[in-house]
C-alpha positions as CSV (number, residue, x, y, z in Angstrom):
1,X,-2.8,10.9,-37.3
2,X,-1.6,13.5,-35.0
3,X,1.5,13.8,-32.9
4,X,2.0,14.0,-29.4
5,X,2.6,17.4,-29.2
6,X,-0.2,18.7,-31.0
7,X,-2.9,16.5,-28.7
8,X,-1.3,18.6,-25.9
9,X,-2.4,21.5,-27.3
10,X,-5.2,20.1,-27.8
11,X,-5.3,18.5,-24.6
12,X,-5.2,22.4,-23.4
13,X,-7.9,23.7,-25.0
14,X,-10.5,20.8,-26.0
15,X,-13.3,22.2,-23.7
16,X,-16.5,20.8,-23.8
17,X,-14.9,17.9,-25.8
18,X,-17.1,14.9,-26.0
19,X,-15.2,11.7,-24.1
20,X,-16.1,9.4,-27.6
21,X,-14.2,12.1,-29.2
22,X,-11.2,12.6,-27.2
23,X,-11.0,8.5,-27.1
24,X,-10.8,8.6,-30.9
25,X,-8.3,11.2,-31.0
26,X,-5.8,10.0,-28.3
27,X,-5.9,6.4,-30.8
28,X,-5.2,8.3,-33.5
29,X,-1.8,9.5,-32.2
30,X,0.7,6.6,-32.4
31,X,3.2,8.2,-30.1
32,X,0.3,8.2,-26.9
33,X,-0.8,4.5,-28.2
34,X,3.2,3.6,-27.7
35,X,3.0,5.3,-24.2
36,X,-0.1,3.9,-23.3
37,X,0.8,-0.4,-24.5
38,X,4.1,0.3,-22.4
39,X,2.7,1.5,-19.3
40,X,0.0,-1.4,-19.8
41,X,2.7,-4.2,-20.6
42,X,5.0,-2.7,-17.4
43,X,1.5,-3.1,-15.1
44,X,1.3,-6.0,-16.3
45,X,4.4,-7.6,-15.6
46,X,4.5,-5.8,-12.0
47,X,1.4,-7.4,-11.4
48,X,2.7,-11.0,-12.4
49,X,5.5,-10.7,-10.3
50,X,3.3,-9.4,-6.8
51,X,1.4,-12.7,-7.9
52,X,4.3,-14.7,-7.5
53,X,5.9,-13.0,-4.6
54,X,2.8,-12.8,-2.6
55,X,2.1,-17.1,-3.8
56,X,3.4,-18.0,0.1
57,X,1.1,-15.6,1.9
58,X,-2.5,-16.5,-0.9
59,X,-2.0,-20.2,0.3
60,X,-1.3,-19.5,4.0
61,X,-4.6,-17.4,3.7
62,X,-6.8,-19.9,1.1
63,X,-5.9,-22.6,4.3
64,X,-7.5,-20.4,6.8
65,X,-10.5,-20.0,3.8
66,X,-9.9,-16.6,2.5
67,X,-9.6,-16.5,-1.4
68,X,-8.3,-13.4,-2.6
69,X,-6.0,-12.6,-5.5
70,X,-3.3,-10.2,-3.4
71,X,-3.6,-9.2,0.3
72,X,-5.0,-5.8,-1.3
73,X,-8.2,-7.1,-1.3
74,X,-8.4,-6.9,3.0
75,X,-7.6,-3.0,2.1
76,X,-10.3,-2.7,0.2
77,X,-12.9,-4.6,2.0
78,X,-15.8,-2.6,3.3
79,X,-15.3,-4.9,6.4
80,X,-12.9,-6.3,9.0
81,X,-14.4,-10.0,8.0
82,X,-10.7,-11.1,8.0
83,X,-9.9,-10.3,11.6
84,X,-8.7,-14.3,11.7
85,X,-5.8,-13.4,9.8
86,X,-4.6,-11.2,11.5
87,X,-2.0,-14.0,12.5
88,X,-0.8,-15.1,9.4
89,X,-0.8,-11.5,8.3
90,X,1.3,-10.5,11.0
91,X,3.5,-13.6,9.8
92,X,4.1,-12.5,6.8
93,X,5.1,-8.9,7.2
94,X,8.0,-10.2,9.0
95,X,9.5,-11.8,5.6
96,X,11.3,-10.2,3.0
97,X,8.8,-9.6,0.2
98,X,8.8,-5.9,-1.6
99,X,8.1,-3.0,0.1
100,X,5.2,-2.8,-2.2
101,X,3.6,-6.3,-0.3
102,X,4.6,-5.6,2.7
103,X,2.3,-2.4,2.6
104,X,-0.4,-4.0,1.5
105,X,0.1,-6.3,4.8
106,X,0.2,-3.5,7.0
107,X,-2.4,-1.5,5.8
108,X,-4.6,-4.9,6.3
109,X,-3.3,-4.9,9.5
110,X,-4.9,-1.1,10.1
111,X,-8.0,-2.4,12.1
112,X,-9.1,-1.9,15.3
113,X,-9.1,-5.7,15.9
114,X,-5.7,-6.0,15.5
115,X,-4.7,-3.5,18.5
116,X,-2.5,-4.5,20.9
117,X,-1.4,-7.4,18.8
118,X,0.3,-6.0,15.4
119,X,1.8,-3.4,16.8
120,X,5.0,-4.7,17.7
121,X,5.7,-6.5,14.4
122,X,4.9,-3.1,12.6
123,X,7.5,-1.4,14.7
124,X,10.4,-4.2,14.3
125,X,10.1,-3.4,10.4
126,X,10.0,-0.1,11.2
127,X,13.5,-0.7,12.6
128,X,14.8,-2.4,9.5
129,X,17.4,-0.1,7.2
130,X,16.5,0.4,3.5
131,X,12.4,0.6,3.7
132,X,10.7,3.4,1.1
133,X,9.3,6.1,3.1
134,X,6.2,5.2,1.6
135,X,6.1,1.8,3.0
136,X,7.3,3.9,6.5
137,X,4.7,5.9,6.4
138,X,2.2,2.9,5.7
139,X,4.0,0.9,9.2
140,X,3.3,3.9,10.8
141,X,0.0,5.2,9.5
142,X,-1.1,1.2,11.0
143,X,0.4,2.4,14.3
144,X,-2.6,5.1,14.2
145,X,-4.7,2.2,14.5
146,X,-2.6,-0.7,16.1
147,X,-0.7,0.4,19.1
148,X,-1.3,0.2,22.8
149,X,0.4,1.0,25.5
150,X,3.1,-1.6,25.5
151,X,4.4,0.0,21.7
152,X,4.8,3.5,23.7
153,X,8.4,3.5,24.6
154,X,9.8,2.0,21.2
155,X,7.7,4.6,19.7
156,X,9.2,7.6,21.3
157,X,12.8,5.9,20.4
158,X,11.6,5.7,16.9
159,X,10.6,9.1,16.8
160,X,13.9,10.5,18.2
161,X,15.3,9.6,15.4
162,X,13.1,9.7,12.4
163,X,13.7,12.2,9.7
164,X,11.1,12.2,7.3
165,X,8.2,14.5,8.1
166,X,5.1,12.8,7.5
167,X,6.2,9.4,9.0
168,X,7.2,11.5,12.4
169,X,3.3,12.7,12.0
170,X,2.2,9.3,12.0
171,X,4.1,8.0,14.6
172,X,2.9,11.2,17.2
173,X,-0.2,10.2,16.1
174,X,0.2,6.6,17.0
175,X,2.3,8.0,20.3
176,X,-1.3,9.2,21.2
177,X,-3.4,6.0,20.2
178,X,-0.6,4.1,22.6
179,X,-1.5,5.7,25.9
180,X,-5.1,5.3,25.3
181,X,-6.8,2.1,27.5
């Protein structure tokens, strides 16, 4: 058994280490086997509680004949094969679930197929107080991808008065996806 202080050092300088090796020697410190069963138990019980909070929006999408275990799932997908739910997606990033959900929606929404149609539920949530700036950035990062020319005036406003850097980038970048035909 070694401590967690000593497989930093070790950590520093193990080189060419073999991975079978490290493995065995990261078990054989209780302190990183504590850290690691808590981080696993609190993913864990994060991901129970997206399942339940995201329960309304599975069903509306298992109706429409898409079975996916989170709306994460549309992110990942090599393709747009969802473009028909675009709708309900929409739908659903109006209600109150987490920030956390409510990016995953939004980055869904970050196809070509839905411009011109998402774009002005992305910028109502944008409006709402109390959002993460990560979930603003997300919002705005769909804009990129969403908006057309009807989003260009509620774009500018929204600029005027963001603070946060990188959200501002994203919205001049969607301010220039906006006047495009």
């Amino acid at each position: 058994m070694i401590t967690l202080k000593e497989l930093e050092a070790i950590s520093a300088s193990r080189g060419d280490m073999p991975a079978d090796e490290w493995a065995a020697l990261l078990e054989s410190c209780p302190e990183w086997v504590t850290q690691r069963d808590d981080r696993e138990a609190l993913m864990q019980a994060k991901e129970a509680r997206y399942l339940t909070e995201e329960a309304p929006l599975r069903e509306d999408l298992r109706r429409l004949g898409f079975s996916v275990k989170w709306v994460w799932d549309f992110v990942n997908a090599k393709e747009n094969y969802y473009v028909s739910a675009v709708p309900t997606l929409i739908n659903h990033l109006k209600r109150p679930y987490s920030d956390e959900i409510r990016e995953g929606i939004a980055r869904a929404l970050a196809i070509k197929e839905a411009r011109g149609v998402a774009g002005t539920a992305i910028l109502a949530v944008l409006e709402e107080d109390g959002l993460s700036d990560q979930l603003r950035w997300a919002l705005a990062n769909t804009l990129t991808t969403v908006a057309d020319r009807s989003n260009k005036d509620e774009i500018k406003k929204l600029l005027r008065v963001e603070t946060n850097k990188q959200v501002a980038d994203r919205l001049n970048r969607a301010l220039k996806t906006a006047v495009k035909p």
